[in-house]
N, C-alpha and C positions, 0 to 999 in steps of 0.2 A: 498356456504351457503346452508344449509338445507331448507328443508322448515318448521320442530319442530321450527328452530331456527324464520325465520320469523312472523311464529305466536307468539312466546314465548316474541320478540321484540316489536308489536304490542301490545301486551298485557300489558306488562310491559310499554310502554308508555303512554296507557290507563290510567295505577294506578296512574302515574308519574304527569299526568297534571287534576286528582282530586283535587280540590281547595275547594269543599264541602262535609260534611258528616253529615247523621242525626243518629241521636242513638235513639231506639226506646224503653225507660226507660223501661217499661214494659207493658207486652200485657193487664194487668188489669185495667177496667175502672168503675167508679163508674156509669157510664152510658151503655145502649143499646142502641145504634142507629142504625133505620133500615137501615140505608144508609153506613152502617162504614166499611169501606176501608179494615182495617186492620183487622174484624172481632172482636171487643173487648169487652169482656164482664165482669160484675164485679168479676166471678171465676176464670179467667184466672189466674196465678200465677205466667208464667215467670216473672223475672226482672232481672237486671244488676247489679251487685254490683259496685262499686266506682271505687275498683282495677280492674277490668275486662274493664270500658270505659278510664280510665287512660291509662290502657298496648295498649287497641285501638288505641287511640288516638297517643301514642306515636309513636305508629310501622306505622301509615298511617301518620305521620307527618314527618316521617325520612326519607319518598319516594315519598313522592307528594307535590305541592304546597299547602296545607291544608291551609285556613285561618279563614272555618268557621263551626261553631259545630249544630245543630239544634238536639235540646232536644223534643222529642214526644213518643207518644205511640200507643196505651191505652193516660190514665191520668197520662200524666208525675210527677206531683207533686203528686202522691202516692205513689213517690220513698220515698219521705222525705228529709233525711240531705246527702243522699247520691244524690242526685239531685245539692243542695245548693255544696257542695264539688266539686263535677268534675264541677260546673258552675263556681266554683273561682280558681279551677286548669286553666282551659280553659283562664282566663281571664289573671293569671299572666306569662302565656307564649306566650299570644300575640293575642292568637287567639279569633274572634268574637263568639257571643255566641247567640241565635236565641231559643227561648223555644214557641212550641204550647200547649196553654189548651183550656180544658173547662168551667172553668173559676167558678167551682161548689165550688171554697173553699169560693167567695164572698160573702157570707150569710150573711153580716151585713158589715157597714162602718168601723167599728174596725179591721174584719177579713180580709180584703181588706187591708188597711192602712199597716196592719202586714207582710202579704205578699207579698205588690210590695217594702216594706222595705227589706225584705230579699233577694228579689231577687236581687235588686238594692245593697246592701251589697255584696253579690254574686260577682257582676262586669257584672250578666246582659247586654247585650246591647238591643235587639229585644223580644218586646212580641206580639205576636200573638194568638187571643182569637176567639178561631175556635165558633162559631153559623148560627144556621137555624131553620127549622117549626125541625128537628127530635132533636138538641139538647134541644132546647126551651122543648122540652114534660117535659124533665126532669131537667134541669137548669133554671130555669127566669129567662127571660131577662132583668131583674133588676140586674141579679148578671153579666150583661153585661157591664150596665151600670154604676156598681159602679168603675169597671175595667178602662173603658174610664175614666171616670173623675178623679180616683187619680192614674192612671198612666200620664194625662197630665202634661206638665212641668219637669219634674221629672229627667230628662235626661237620658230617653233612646233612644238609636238611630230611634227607629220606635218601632208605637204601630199600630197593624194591627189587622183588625177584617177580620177573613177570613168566606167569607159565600158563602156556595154553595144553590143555587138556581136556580129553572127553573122555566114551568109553572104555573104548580102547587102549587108554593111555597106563602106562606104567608109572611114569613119573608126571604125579599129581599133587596137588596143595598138599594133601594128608603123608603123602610120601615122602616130601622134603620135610615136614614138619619132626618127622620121625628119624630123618637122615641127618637134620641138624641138629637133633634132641632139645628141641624146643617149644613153645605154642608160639604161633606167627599168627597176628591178625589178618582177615584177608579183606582185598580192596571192594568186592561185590560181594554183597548179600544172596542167597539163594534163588531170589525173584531179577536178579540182576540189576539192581540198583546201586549205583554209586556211593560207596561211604567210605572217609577216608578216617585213617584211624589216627587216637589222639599219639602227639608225639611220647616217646620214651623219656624217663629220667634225665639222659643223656640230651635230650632233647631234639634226637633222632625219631621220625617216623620211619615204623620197620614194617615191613606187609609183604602178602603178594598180591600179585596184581591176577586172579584167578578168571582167565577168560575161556573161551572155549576156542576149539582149532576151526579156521573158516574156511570155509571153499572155495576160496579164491588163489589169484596167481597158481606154483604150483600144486597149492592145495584142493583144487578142481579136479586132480585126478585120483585124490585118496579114494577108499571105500569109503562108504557112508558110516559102517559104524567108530571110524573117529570122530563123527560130529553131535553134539550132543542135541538131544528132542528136548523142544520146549512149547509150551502150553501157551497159544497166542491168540487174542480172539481177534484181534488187528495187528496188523503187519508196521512195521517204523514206516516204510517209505508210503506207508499209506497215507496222502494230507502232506502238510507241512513238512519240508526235512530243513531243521535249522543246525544241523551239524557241518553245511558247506562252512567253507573258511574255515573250519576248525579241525587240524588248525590248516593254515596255507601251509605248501609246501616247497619247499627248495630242491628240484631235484638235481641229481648229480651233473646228469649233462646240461644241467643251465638251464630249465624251463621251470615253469609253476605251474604247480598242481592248487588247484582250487579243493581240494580236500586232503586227507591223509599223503595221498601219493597214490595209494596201492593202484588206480585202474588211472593214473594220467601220463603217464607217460605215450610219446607218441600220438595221443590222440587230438583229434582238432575241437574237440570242445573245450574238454580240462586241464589238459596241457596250453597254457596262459600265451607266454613270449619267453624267447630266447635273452638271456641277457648278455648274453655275450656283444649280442649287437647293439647293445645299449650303456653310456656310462652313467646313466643314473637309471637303475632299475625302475622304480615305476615314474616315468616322464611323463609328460603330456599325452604323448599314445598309449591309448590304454587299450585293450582287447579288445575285438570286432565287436559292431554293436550285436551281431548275431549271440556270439559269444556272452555278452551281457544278458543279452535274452534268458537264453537256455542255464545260466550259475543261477539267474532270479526266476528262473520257473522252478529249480530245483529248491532254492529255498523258501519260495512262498506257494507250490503245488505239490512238490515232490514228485518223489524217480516214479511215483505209480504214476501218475497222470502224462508225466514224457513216452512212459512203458504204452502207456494207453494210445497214443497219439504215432508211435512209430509202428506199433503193430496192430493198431485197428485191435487188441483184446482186453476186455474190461478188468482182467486182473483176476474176474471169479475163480480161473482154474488154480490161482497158486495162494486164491486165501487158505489159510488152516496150515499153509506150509511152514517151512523150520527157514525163511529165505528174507536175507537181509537186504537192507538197502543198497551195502557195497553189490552185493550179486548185481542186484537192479542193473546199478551204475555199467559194472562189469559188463552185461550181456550187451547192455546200451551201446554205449560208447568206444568197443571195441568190434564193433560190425558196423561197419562203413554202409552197410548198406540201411542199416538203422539212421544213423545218423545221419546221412543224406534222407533220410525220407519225414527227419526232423528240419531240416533245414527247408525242404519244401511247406514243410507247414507253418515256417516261420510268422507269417501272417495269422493266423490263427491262436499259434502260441505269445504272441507281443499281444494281441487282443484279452487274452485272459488273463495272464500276468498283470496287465495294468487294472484290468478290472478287478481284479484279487487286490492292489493294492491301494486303489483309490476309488472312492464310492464317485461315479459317474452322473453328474446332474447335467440334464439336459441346459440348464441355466448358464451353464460354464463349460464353453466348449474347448475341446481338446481337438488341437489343428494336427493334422500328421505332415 
């Protein structure tokens, strides 16, 4: 056995046991948010056509456990009817459907009514209505509110208000709970663990999705005290990060990101392939084997161990820090001059990566 072949095995497993994908309709949003991830503003121009998240959909559905689709952006519903379409493609072939807004088309009880109609026609399952103090500037949260209330009932699987808040923040969990006069379960526990709450009567799950504001995109230039202090004795990207693929990502101008999105674009690790120059998304050519490298060092060394290897420093100065794995990613990936100094050590990093993944006996030798 090779060792191309072993990485190329791993990799292919990877694709193989994607269960989720988000498609990231287009990078245009009818909002600025100082805090936004994705960088989105209302010039931006990429978008998706129908036929291009259909042929996606298709080519990662015929190699992986795919079951569930998450529609975002930008301002997902600036796609239009081509939103509404791949939401009722998705839905008559089985697979669940997951849409994030901003929730800015609510401007009146009517305009509301109209569009949880369509989405629900759609075959919709999951809506999720991203707010905080940075969406609030430019959506009111009245157009939150109209959302809650004629989405309840309605049957969709879960109506989620996702709001990212710290210190600083005005509008937080406790704030809308009192704004919609209600108790809302919320999705993370205090220690930040994952729990999703059982469904309603209705047999709606209703929650928020309570995360905190990150440092990334343009959220890198906020003060510090929007981001909340947390008590860590190990870091995520310290070891293992098995959150790559999860989920893949569709971005707007046609490439893939091997994680959320947030740091792939543009770049020559995470950013996959263009499909546009392709009629079946994943063909026979599949991503540099370099590329293969560096997605399985991230998922069986993680971003500490790349951090360690492009800048020669053991990671001690930023134990004890409040600094996540996307940061890692971020500083990584988005300095060329990092990244080329990972690509020299490409020999080194294929060395331990196979060794991380298969116990080497001299008895059974691996040819390169």
């Amino acid at each position: 056995m090779s060792w191309n072949s072993i990485i190329e095995d791993h990799y292919m497993e990877m694709l193989s046991n994607i269960r989720e994908t988000a498609i990231a309709t287009t990078d245009q949003c009818n909002i600025k948010c100082e805090h936004c991830l994705m960088m989105s503003v209302p010039s931006r121009k990429e978008k998706l056509s129908y036929l291009l998240m259909k042929r996606f959909i298709d080519s990662l559905r015929a190699k992986s456990k795919l079951n569930t689709v998450v529609f975002t952006g930008g301002e997902s519903t600036l796609l239009g009817e081509d939103l509404f379409s791949i939401i009722s493609y998705c839905s008559s072939i089985g697979l669940g459907t997951r849409l994030v807004t901003n929730g800015s088309w609510a401007i009146n009880n009517c305009a509301t009514e109209d569009m949880i109609l369509y989405l629900l026609e759609s075959g919709l399952n999951e809506l999720n209505i991203s707010t905080d103090d940075f969406h609030a500037k430019e959506v009111s949260l009245d157009c939150v509110r109209r959302i809650w209330k004629c989405a309840k009932g309605r049957g969709f699987s879960a109506v989620i208000l996702g709001v990212c808040s710290g210190p600083e923040s005005r509008v937080t969990p406790q704030f809308l709970e009192t704004f919609l006069g209600e108790k809302i379960p919320y999705i993370y526990d205090a220690m930040g663990n994952k729990q999703i709450p059982e469904p309603n009567q209705d047999g709606t799950v209703y929650a928020i999705s309570n995360t905190g504001i990150a440092p990334l995109g343009r959220g890198r230039h906020l003060k510090d005290g929007w981001f909340r202090k947390t008590r860590r004795v190990e870091h995520p990207f310290i070891g293992r990060y098995p959150n790559i693929y999860k989920p893949l990502t569709l971005m707007a101008d046609g490439t893939i990101g091997a994680c959320c999105g947030i740091n792939c674009e543009r770049t020559s690790i995470l950013s996959i392939k263009n499909i546009y120059n392709n009629e079946s998304y994943f063909s026979d050519e599949k991503p540099s084997y370099e590329q293969q490298i560096i997605i399985c060092a991230l998922d069986v060394l993680g971003p500490a161990y790349l951090y360690t290897i492009a800048t020669g420093d053991a990671c001690e100065h930023i134990r004890g820090r409040n600094i996540s794995s996307c940061q890692i990613c971020e500083f990584l990936f988005r300095d060329n001059s990092l990244t080329n100094k990972l690509f020299r050590s490409m020999d080194q990093i294929e060395f331990d990566v196979i060794s991380q993944l298969v116990s080497i006996d001299i008895s059974t030798p691996i040819l390169n």
